[in-house]
C-alpha positions in Angstrom: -32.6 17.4 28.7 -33.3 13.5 29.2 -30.4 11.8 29.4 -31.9 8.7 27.7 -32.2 8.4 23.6 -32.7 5.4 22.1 -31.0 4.6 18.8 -32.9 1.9 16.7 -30.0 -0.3 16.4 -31.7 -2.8 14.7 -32.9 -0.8 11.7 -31.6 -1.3 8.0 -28.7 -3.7 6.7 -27.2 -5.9 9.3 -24.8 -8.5 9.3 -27.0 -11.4 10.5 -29.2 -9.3 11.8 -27.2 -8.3 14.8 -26.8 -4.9 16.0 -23.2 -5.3 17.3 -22.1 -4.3 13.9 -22.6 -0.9 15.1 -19.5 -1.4 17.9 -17.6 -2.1 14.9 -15.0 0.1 12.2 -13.9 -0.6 9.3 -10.7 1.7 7.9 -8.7 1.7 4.8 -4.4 1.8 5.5 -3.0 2.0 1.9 -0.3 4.8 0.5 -1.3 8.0 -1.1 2.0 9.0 -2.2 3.5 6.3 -4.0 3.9 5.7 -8.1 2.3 3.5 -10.0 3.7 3.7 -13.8 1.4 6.2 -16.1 -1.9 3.9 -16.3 -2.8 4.2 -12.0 -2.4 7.3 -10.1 0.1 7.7 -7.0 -3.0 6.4 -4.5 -3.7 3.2 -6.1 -3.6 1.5 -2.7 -5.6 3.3 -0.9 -8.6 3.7 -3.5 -8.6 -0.2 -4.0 -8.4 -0.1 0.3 -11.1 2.1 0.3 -13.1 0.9 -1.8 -13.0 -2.6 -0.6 -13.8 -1.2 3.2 -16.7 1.3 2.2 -18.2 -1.8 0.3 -17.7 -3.7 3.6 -19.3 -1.4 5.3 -22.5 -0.5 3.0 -22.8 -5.0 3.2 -22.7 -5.1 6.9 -23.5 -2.7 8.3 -20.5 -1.6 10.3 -19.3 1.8 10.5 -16.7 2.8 7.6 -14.2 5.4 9.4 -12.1 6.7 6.4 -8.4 6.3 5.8 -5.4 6.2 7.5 -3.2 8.5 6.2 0.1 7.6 6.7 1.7 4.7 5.2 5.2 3.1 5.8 7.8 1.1 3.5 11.0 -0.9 3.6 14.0 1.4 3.2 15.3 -0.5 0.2 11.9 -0.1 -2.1 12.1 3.8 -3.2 8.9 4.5 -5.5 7.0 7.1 -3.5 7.4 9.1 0.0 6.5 7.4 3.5 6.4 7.8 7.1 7.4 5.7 9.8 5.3 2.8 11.1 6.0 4.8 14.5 3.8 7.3 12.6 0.8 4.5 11.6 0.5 3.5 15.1 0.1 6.9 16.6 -2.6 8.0 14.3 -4.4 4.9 14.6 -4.1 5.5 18.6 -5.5 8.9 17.7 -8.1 7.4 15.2 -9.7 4.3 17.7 -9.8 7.1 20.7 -11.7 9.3 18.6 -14.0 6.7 17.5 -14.4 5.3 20.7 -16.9 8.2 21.8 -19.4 6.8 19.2 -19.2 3.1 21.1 -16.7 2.0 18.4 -14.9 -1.1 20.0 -13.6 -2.9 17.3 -11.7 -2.1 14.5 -11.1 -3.7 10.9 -8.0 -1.9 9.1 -8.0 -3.3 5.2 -4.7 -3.0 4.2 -3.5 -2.9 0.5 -0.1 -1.4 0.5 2.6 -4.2 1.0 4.8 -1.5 3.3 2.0 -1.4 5.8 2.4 -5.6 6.5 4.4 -4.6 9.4 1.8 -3.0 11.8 0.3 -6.6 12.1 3.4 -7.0 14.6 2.5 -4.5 16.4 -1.2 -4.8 17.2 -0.6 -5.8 20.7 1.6 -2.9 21.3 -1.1 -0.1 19.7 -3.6 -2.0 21.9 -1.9 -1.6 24.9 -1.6 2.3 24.3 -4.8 3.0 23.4 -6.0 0.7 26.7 -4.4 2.9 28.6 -5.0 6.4 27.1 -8.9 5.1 27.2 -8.1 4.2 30.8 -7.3 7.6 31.5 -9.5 8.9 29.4 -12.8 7.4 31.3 -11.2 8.2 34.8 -11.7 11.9 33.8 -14.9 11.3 32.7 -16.3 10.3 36.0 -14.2 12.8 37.8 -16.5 15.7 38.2 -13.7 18.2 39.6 -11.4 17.4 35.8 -10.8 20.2 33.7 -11.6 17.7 30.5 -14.1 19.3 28.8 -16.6 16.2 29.2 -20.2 16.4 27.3 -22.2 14.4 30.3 -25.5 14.3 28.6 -23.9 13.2 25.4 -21.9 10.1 27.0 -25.2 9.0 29.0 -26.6 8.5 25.7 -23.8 6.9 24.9 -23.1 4.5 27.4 -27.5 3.9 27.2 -26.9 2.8 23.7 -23.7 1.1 23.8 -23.3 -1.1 26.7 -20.0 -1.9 26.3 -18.6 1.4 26.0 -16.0 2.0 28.8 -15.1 -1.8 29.2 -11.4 -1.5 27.4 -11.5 -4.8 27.1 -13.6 -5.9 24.7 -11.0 -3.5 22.4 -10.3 -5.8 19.5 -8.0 -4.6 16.1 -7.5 -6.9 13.5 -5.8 -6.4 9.9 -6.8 -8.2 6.8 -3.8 -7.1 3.9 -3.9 -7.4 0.5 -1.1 -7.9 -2.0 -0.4 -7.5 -5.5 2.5 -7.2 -7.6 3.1 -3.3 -7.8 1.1 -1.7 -11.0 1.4 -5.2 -12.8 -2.0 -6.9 -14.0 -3.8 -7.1 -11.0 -3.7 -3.9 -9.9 -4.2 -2.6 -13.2 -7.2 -5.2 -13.1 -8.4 -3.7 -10.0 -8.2 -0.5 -11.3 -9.9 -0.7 -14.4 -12.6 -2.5 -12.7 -13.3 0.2 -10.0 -12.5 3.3 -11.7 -8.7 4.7 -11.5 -6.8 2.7 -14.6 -6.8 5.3 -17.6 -6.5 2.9 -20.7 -5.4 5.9 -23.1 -2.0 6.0 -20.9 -1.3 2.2 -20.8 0.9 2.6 -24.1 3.3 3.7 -22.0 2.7 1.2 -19.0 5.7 -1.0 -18.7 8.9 -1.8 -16.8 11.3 0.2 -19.5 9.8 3.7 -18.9 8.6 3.5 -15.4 11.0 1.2 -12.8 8.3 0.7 -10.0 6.1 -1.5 -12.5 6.8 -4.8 -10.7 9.6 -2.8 -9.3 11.8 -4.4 -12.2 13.9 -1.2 -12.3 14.1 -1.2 -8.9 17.3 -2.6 -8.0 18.1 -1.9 -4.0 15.0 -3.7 -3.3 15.6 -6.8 -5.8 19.2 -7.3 -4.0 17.3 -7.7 -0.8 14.3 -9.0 -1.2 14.5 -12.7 -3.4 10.3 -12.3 -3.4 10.3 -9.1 -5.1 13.5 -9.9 -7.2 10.9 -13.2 -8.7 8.2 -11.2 -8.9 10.1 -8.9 -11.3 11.5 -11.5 -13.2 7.9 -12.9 -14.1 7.4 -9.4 -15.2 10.5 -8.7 -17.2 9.1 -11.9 -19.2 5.1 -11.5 -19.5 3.4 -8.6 -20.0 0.6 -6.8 -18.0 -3.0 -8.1 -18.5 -5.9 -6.0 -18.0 -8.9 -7.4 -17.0 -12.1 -5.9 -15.6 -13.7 -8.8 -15.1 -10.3 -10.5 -13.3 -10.7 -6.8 -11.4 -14.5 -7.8 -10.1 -13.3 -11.2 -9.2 -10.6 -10.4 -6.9 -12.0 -7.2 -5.7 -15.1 -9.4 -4.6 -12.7 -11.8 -2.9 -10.9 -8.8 -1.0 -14.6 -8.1 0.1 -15.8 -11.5 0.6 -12.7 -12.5 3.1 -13.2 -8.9 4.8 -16.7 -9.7 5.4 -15.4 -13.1 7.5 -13.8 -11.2 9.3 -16.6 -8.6 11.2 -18.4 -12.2 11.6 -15.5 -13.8 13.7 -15.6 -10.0 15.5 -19.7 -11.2 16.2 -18.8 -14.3 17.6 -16.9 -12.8 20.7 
């Protein structure tokens, strides 16, 4: 079997017509397990995540890799059930390895669950993990005698295609988040633009039946957080708008500033 294959690179939808795009992922980081009142369902953040990186992907031209599926929050907000943000970075180690086999290089994560803002802090640290299990990873690739189970032919095509593969770095993560006041009218917005709000259950949408809407209920976290403690005072005193069009628009803008992003990743 030749151990050349060449990849049209270059064909379909590109971000300015350049075929680095392929080098570069695009996942969504959101929370599956988390309430949202009775109009949006428990993964409101990561649908509106993945959504905004699948569209990213379909108008660049850079590979959409799925979801991350854990999720973390602050100890004192207690609407859904989390992990640690110990337990973020390891599957994203485990996520950019994996991905690095197709010449992945670069990584987008979209974040839309407030919890998640932490992991920006802690971008250097993942990096310098995954450089080093990718270290390790292409020493055993070259050594002949490993006991890795190494497809030869398949990373020759690989490295043919992707010249960059192997060189840790050019590793690059970035994260764009997103934040809204919890189940209040953006996210209901949002929601109703992209598919997930249910408008026969919004009679029963509001802070008096369901505590995590604007987390007005939620008391722990307005003791010790003076953001979230305004932010449920705005809502105690103006009710929810829903909006599809106000959905488009800042669903577009999530897009739209996402988009910037993969072209600062084509300028290096």
């Amino acid at each position: 079997m030749s151990d050349i294959f060449e990849l049209r690179l270059n064909s379909g939808k590109l971000l300015e017509e350049n075929k680095k795009v392929h080098e570069i992922g695009v996942i969504a980081m959101g929370s599956y397990l988390e309430n949202h009142g009775s109009a949006l369902p428990i993964d409101t953040d990561i649908k509106i995540a993945s959504y905004v990186a699948f569209n990213v992907a379909l108008k660049t031209g850079v590979k959409f890799l799925g979801t991350v599926c854990t999720s973390t929050e602050y100890d004192y907000v207690k609407h859904g059930i989390h992990n640690s943000l110990e337990d973020i970075i390891s599957e994203l180690e485990d996520i950019i390895i994996k991905y690095s086999k197709i010449g992945i290089n670069k990584l987008l994560i979209i974040n839309c669950h407030g919890g998640n803002l932490d992991i920006s802090k802690k971008i250097d640290f993942l990096k310098d993990n995954i450089k080093k299990r990718l270290e390790n990873s292409y020493s055993k690739e070259l050594d002949m005698d490993s006991d890795v189970d190494v497809d030869l032919e398949y990373l020759k095509k690989i490295k043919h295609n992707f010249k960059d593969y192997g060189n840790i770095e050019k590793l690059k993560i970035d994260v764009k988040s997103f934040g809204y006041i919890h189940a209040y009218s953006e996210e209901l917005s949002i929601g109703k633009y992209i598919g997930i709000y249910e408008e026969k259950k919004m009679n029963k949408h509001n802070p008096l039946n369901y505590e995590e809407i604007g987390m007005v209920g939620l008391v722990e976290a307005r003791q010790n957080n003076k953001y979230i403690n305004e932010e449920a005072e705005m809502v105690e005193n103006k009710p929810a708008i829903v909006d599809a069009n106000y959905g488009k628009e800042l669903t577009d803008k999530m897009i739209k500033e996402s988009i910037y992003c993969i072209k600062e990743f084509l300028k290096e």
